[in-house]
ROSE-671521 format. One record per residue (C-alpha): x, y, z; residue in three letters. Coordinates in steps of 0.25 Angstrom, whole numbers, padded with zeros to 4 digits, always signed. Each point is the difference from the previous one (the first is absolute). Layout:
BEGIN
XYZala
...
***
This chain:
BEGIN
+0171+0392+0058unk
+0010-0010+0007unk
-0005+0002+0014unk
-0011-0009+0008unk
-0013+0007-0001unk
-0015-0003-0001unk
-0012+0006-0004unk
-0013+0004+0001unk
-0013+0003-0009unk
+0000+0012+0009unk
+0011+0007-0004unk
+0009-0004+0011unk
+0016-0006-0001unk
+0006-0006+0010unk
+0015-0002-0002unk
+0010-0007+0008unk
+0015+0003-0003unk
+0006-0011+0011unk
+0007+0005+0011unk
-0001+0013-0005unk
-0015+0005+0000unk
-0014-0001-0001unk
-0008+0009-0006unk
-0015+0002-0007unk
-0005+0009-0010unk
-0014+0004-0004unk
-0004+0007-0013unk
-0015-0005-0005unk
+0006+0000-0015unk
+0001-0013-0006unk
+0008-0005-0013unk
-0005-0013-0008unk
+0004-0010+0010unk
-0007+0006+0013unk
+0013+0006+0005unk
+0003+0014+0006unk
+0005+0008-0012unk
+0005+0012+0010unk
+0005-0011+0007unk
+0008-0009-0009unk
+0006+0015-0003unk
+0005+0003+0014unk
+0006-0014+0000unk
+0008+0000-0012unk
+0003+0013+0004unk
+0007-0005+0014unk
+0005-0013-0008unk
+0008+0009-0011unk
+0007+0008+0012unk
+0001-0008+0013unk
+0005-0015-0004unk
-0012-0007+0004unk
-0002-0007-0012unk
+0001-0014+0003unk
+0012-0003-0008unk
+0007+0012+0003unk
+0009-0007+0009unk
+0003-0013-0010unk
+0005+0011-0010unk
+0006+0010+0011unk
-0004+0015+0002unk
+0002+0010-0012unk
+0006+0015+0001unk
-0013+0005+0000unk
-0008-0009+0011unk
+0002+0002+0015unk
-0001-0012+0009unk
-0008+0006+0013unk
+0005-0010+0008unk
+0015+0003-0001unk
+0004+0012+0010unk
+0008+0011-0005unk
***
Protein backbone atom coordinates (compact mmCIF):
# COMPACT_ATOMS: atom_id res chain seq x y z
CA UNK A 1 0.00 0.00 0.00
CA UNK A 2 3.07 2.39 0.22
CA UNK A 3 2.78 3.64 3.65
CA UNK A 4 4.47 2.19 6.98
CA UNK A 5 2.21 -0.06 8.59
CA UNK A 6 2.07 -3.38 10.70
CA UNK A 7 -0.24 -5.79 11.56
CA UNK A 8 -1.71 -8.14 13.71
CA UNK A 9 -3.39 -11.74 13.85
CA UNK A 10 -6.12 -9.76 15.37
CA UNK A 11 -7.22 -7.76 12.82
CA UNK A 12 -5.65 -4.75 13.89
CA UNK A 13 -3.49 -2.06 11.36
CA UNK A 14 -1.40 0.34 12.47
CA UNK A 15 -0.19 2.84 9.85
CA UNK A 16 2.17 5.53 10.06
CA UNK A 17 2.24 8.23 7.37
CA UNK A 18 5.33 10.27 8.82
CA UNK A 19 4.85 13.56 10.01
CA UNK A 20 1.42 13.53 8.83
CA UNK A 21 -0.51 10.81 10.93
CA UNK A 22 -1.10 7.68 12.79
CA UNK A 23 -3.78 5.70 12.69
CA UNK A 24 -5.19 1.98 13.38
CA UNK A 25 -7.93 0.04 11.92
CA UNK A 26 -9.57 -3.08 13.25
CA UNK A 27 -11.83 -5.50 11.13
CA UNK A 28 -11.53 -9.29 12.53
CA UNK A 29 -11.58 -10.44 8.45
CA UNK A 30 -8.28 -11.84 7.40
CA UNK A 31 -6.87 -12.42 3.80
CA UNK A 32 -4.23 -15.08 3.00
CA UNK A 33 -1.48 -13.43 4.51
CA UNK A 34 -3.00 -12.62 8.04
CA UNK A 35 -3.71 -9.03 7.17
CA UNK A 36 -6.69 -6.87 7.78
CA UNK A 37 -8.71 -7.18 4.49
CA UNK A 38 -11.11 -4.18 5.36
CA UNK A 39 -8.16 -2.54 6.30
CA UNK A 40 -5.77 -2.94 3.44
CA UNK A 41 -8.95 -1.43 1.71
CA UNK A 42 -9.24 1.90 3.72
CA UNK A 43 -5.45 2.20 3.11
CA UNK A 44 -5.42 2.03 -0.44
CA UNK A 45 -8.33 3.96 -0.35
CA UNK A 46 -6.28 7.05 1.36
CA UNK A 47 -3.17 6.01 -0.65
CA UNK A 48 -5.13 6.59 -4.30
CA UNK A 49 -6.57 10.13 -2.96
CA UNK A 50 -4.10 11.76 -0.42
CA UNK A 51 -0.23 11.47 -1.64
CA UNK A 52 0.64 9.19 1.12
CA UNK A 53 2.25 6.61 -0.88
CA UNK A 54 5.65 6.54 -0.24
CA UNK A 55 6.89 7.62 -3.56
CA UNK A 56 4.41 10.00 -4.27
CA UNK A 57 6.83 12.77 -3.73
CA UNK A 58 9.82 11.23 -6.02
CA UNK A 59 7.26 11.34 -8.89
CA UNK A 60 5.40 14.41 -7.65
CA UNK A 61 1.59 14.83 -7.03
CA UNK A 62 -1.03 13.96 -9.78
CA UNK A 63 -4.33 16.13 -10.55
CA UNK A 64 -6.23 13.90 -8.96
CA UNK A 65 -4.35 13.47 -5.33
CA UNK A 66 -4.42 16.11 -2.73
CA UNK A 67 -1.35 16.63 -0.42
CA UNK A 68 -2.94 17.49 3.20
CA UNK A 69 -0.18 18.99 4.17
CA UNK A 70 -0.17 21.82 1.77
CA UNK A 71 -2.67 24.77 3.07
CA UNK A 72 -4.96 26.25 0.45
Amino acid sequence: MGMPAKSGVAGGLMVVVPNVLGLCTWSPRLDALGNSVRGLAFCEELVSRFTFHIYDGLIGATDDKRDPTQRR
